[in-house]
C-alpha positions as CSV (number, residue, x, y, z in Angstrom):
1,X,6.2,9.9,22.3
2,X,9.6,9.9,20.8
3,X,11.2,8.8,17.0
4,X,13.9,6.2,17.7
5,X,15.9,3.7,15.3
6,X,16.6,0.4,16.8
7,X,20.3,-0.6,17.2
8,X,20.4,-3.5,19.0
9,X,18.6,-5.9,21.1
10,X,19.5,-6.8,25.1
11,X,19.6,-10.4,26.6
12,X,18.7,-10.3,30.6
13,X,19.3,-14.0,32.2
14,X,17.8,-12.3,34.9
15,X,14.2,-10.1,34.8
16,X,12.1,-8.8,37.0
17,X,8.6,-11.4,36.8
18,X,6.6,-8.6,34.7
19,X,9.2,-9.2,31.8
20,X,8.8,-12.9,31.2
21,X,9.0,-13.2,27.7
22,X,9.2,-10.3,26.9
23,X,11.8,-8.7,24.0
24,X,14.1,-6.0,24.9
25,X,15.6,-3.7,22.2
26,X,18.2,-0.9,22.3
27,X,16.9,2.5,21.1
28,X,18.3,5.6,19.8
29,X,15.9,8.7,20.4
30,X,16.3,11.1,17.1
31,X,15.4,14.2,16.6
32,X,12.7,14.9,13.8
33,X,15.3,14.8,10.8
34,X,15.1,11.3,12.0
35,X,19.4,11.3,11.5
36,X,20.6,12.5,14.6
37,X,20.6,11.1,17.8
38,X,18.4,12.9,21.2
39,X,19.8,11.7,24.0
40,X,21.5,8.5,24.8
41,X,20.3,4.7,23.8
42,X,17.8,3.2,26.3
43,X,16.0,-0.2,26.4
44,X,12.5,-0.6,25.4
45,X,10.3,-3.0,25.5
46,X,9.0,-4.7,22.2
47,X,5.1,-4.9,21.5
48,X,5.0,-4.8,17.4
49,X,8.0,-7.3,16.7
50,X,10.1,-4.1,15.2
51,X,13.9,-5.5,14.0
52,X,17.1,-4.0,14.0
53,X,17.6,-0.6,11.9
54,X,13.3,0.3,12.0
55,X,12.2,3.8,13.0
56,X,9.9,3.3,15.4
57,X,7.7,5.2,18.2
58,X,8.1,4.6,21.4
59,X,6.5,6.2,24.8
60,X,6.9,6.2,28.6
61,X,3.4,6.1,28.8
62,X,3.3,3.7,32.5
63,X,0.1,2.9,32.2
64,X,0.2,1.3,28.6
65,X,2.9,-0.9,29.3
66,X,1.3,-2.1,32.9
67,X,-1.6,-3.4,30.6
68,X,0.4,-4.8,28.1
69,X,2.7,-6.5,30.6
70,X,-0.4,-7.1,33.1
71,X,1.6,-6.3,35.8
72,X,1.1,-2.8,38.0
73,X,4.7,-3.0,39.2
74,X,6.9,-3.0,36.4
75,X,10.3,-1.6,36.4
76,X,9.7,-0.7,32.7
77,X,9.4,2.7,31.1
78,X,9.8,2.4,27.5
79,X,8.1,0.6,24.8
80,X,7.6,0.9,21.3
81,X,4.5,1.5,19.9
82,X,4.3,2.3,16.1
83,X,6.8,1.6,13.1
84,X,7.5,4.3,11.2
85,X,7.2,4.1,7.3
86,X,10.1,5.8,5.3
């Protein structure tokens, strides 16, 4: 699991079939000072309808986002999973 701020959100005209209707955001990993940046942005999948400029948690954890998607072959790797409160 992983801090991140949201900074943006992507627009595919063209996903794989496990990320129908799904909403893609841009992350920025932190660091626990929650101010500096770990890494560079990546794209995670939204599950708890977080908005731009949120702290949120988000995890590689496959096996979550296979049952949320309900798909066993998703190209996916990040989702959020928790907003955090300030």
């Amino acid at each position: 699991m992983q801090l991140a701020r949201i900074i943006g959100t992507a627009t595919a005209t063209v996903k794989h079939p496990s990320l129908g209707g799904t909403r893609l955001l841009v992350v920025q990993p932190l660091l626990a000072d929650r101010t500096r940046p770990d890494g560079d942005p990546q794209l995670a999948i939204d599950t708890i309808a977080a908005g731009v400029g949120d702290v949120v948690v988000i995890t590689s954890d496959g096996r979550l986002l296979r049952d949320v998607l309900g798909s066993d072959t998703t190209p996916a790797r990040w989702s959020t999973i928790a907003l955090v409160d300030r």
